[in-house]
N, C-alpha and C positions, 0 to 999 in steps of 0.2 A: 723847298721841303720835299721828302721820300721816304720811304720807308727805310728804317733799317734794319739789318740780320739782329741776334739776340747781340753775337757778340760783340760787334757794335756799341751796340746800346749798353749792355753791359759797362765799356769800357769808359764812358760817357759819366756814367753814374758813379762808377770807379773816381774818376777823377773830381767829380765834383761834390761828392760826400755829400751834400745837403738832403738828398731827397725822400720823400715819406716814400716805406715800405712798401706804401698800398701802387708807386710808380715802378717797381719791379717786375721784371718778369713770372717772378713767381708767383703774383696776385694774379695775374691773368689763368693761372691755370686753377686757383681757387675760386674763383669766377666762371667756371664751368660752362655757366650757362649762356656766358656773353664771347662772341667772337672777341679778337682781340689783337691790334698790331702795336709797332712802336715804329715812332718817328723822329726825324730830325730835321734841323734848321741847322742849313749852313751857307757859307762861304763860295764864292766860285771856285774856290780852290778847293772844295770839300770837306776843310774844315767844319767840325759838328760845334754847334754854338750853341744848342740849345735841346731838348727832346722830351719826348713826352710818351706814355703807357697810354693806348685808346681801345675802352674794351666797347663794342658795338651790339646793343638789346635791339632785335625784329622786333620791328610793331605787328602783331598777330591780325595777320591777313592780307600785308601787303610785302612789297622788299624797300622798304626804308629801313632804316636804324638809329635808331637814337643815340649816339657818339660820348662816352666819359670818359673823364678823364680826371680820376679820383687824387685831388691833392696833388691836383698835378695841370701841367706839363711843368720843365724844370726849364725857364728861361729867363731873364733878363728883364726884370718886372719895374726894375729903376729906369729902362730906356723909355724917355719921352717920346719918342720914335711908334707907339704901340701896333701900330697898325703893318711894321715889319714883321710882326709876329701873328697878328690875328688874321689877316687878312689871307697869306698863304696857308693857314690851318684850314679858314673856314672854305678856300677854294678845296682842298684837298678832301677834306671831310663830304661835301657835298658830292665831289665826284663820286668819292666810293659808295654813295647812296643816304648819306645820314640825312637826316628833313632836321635837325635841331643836335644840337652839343651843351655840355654843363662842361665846366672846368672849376678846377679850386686851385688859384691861387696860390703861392705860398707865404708871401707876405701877411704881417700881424696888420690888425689896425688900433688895438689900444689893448693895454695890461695893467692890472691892478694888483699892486703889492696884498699878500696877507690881512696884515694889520690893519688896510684902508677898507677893505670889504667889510671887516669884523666891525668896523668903527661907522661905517653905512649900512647896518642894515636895518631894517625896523618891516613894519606891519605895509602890506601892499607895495613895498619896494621892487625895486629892476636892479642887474647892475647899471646900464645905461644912465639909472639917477645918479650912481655913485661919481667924482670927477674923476676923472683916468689916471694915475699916477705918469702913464705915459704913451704919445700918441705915436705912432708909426707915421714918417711925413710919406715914404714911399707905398704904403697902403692907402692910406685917406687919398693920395693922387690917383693912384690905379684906381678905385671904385671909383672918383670921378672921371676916368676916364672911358673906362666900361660902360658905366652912365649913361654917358652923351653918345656912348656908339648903338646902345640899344640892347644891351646885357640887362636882364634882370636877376639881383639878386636872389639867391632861393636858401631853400635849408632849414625853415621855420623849428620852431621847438617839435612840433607834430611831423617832420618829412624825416619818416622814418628810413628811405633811400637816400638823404646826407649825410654827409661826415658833419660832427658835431661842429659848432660854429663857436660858440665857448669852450677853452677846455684850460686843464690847468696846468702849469708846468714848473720841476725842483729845477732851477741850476746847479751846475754842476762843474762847470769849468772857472778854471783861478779857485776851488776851494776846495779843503782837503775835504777828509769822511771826518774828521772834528767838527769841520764846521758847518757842514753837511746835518750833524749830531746838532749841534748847541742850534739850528734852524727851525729843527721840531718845539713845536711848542710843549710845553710838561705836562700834559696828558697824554701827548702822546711819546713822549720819554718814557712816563711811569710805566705805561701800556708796553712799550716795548720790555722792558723791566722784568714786568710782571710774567709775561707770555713765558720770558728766560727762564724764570723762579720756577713757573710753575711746570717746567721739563717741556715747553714746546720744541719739534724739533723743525730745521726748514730745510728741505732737500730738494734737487731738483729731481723730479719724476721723469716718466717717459711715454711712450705713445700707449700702454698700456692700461698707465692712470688714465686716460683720457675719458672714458666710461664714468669714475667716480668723477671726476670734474664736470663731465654733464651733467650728472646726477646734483649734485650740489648747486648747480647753475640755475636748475630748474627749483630748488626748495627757494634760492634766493629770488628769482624773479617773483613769486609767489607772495615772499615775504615782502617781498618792498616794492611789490607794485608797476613790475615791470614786465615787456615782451620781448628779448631780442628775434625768438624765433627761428635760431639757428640750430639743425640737426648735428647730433651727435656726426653724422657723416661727415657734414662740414667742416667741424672741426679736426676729423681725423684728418680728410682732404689737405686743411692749412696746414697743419703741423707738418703733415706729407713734402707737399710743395714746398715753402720755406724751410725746413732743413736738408730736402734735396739739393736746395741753389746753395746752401752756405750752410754747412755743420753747426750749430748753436743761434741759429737766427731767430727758430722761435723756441720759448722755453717753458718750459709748464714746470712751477712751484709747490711744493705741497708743505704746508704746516700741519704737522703728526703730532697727535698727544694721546699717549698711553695707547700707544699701537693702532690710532684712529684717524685718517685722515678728518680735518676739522674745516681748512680752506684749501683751495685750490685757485693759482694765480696763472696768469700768459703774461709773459711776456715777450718784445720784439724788439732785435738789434739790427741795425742794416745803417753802414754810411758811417759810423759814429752816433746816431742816434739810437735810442731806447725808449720804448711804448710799452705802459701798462694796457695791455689792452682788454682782458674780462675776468672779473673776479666773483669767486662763486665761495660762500662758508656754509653751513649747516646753523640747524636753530638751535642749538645745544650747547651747552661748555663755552660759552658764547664768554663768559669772564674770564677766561684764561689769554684772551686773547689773538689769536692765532693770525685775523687780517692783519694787525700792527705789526705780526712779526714776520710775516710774509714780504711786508711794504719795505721794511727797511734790510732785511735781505738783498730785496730787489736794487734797491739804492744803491745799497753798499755794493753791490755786482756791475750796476752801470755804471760806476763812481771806479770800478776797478780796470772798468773795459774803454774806460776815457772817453764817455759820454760828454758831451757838452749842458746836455740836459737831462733831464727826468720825466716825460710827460706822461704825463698819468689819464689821458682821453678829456671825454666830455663831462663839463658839470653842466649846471641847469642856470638860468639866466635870470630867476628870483633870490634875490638876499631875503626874502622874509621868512624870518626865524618860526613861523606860524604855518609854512608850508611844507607838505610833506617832502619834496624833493631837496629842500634846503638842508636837511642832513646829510646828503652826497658831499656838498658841498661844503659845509663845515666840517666835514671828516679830512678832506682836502687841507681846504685850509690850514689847518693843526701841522702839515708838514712844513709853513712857511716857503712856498710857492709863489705861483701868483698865477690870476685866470686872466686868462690872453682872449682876446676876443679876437679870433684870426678874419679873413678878409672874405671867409666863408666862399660858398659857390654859386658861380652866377650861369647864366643859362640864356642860349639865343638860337631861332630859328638859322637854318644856314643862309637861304634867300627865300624871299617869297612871299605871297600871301600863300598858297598851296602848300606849302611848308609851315607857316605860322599855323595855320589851322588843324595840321598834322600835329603839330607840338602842343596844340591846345586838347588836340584829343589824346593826346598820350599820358597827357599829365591827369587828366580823369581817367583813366586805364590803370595806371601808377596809385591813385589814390582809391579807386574804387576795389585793387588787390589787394 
């Protein structure tokens, strides 16, 4: 394993399309406040076989760092071999000072169709009670193999520093935008309909908009109950960074009616993949619809940009129709998707008791900010 240059790594990621946004280089500079290198695993011959984005948090007061590596590294997660990979990470990591690493995975470990959610859910339900439409046999192996080495999964509904651990996802490959269309269930056909009727418009904005889409971020966390907690700067920062590295990578949506912005969308292209990733509307004019027509804009864009999918982030891991978050979730639903329960993030000291104990105090550091 070694470090490699950007372009390196770049060309790495180039060739292997698969990997979440958040493993680019340009998250590391949205990430300000974490150092941050990239790595590779190769060949004696130098061939790169695998690589990873590692943004590095000081534990305030000493020089350790606690080592991430967000939906990421990008390696070979079918190889039964595992400890070709872990082993030289967690020497590498430790040299440069980390006391402890998270990594996420990229493999699923189970997906439920639409229709099977809608048809499980009831009063004090999980998805977990629901049965899987489909199990990932190369995920369920990897978490046991993590397991047994001493990884602890993390990411709980409350770990507001994970990546969502359920999220929901449209496919998109082998089907046109007809059947992309006839997916959505008719409410949210009508909705989109209606938004048309009633003169919404959907355009892509610019770094300008960005002000009103705070703006609207903040009415909606309000409204439904939530904190991301992210400054207007930050989001200028992303927008910054990711369309430095690549022209159109991230895209900010605005649905206008009668000369009003109503909602405001991001979204993220990188690899062939497409991330909805925060959506903010106003309490107002709220029947005309403007999110539905936002959504299937967005659709119909990754649908054009040859997406293989559509992922739309995190839902919430209750089916019960009686709890407030289960409406993220049913609005989801309505596109005819299905919530994947990915293989989520797991977390291990790098050696040690001296280290383990660092990692215990870091994670009450983490949770007491």
């Amino acid at each position: 394993m070694r470090a490699l240059s950007v372009t390196e790594y770049q060309t790495f990621l180039s060739r292997h399309g698969g990997a979440s946004f958040l493993q680019y280089p340009s998250w590391a500079r949205v990430k300000d406040l974490w150092r941050s290198e990239s790595l590779g695993w190769h060949h004696p011959d130098g061939d790169i076989q695998g690589a990873g984005l590692v943004l590095y948090r000081q534990f305030p007061g000493t020089r350790k760092y606690f080592a991430y590596l967000p939906e990421g590294p990008v390696a070979d997660w079918s190889d039964p071999y595992i400890d070709r990979w872990l082993t030289p990470l967690l020497r590498h990591l430790r040299a440069n000072g980390a006391f402890a690493v998270r990594i996420g995975p990229a493999p699923a470990y189970r997906r439920w169709d639409a229709s099977t959610v809608k048809c499980g859910a009831g009063i004090g339900r999980q998805l977990s009670d629901i049965l899987a439409t489909e199990v990932d046999p190369v995920g369920a192996a990897l978490a046991d193999r993590l397991r047994t080495r001493g990884w602890r999964r993390c990411g709980g509904e409350d770990d507001g520093d994970a990546q969502p651990r359920h999220v929901f996802r449209v496919p998109l490959a082998g089907r046109s935008l007809d059947d992309v269309w006839a997916g959505l269930n008719q409410e949210w056909r009508r909705n989109v309909r209606k938004a048309e009727k009633a003169g919404v418009r959907t355009v892509i904005g610019t770094s300008a908009d960005l002000p009103e889409f705070h703006r609207l971020l903040r009415i909606t966390e309000e409204r439904d109950g939530f904190r991301l907690g992210r400054s207007l700067a930050y989001y200028e920062q992303q927008y910054r960074a990711l369309n430095e590295e690549a022209p159109g990578r991230m895209r900010l949506y605005l649905a206008v009616h009668e000369g009003e912005i109503l909602a405001a969308h991001t979204m993220i292209f990188a690899g062939g993949r497409v991330w909805y990733q925060t959506g903010a509307s106003a309490d107002h004019r709220r029947e005309v619809r403007p999110s539905n027509a936002l959504q299937w804009r967005m659709m119909s864009d990754a649908h054009a940009l040859g997406a293989r999918e559509y992922d739309m982030r995190g839902v919430p891991s209750t089916v019960d129709p009686t709890a407030r978050a289960y409406g993220l979730l049913r609005w989801k639903l309505g596109t005819g998707g299905q919530v994947v329960e990915t293989l989520g993030e797991w977390e291990t000291p790098t050696d040690g008791v001296a280290n383990a104990a660092l990692h215990k105090a870091f994670q009450t550091y983490l949770a007491r900010r």
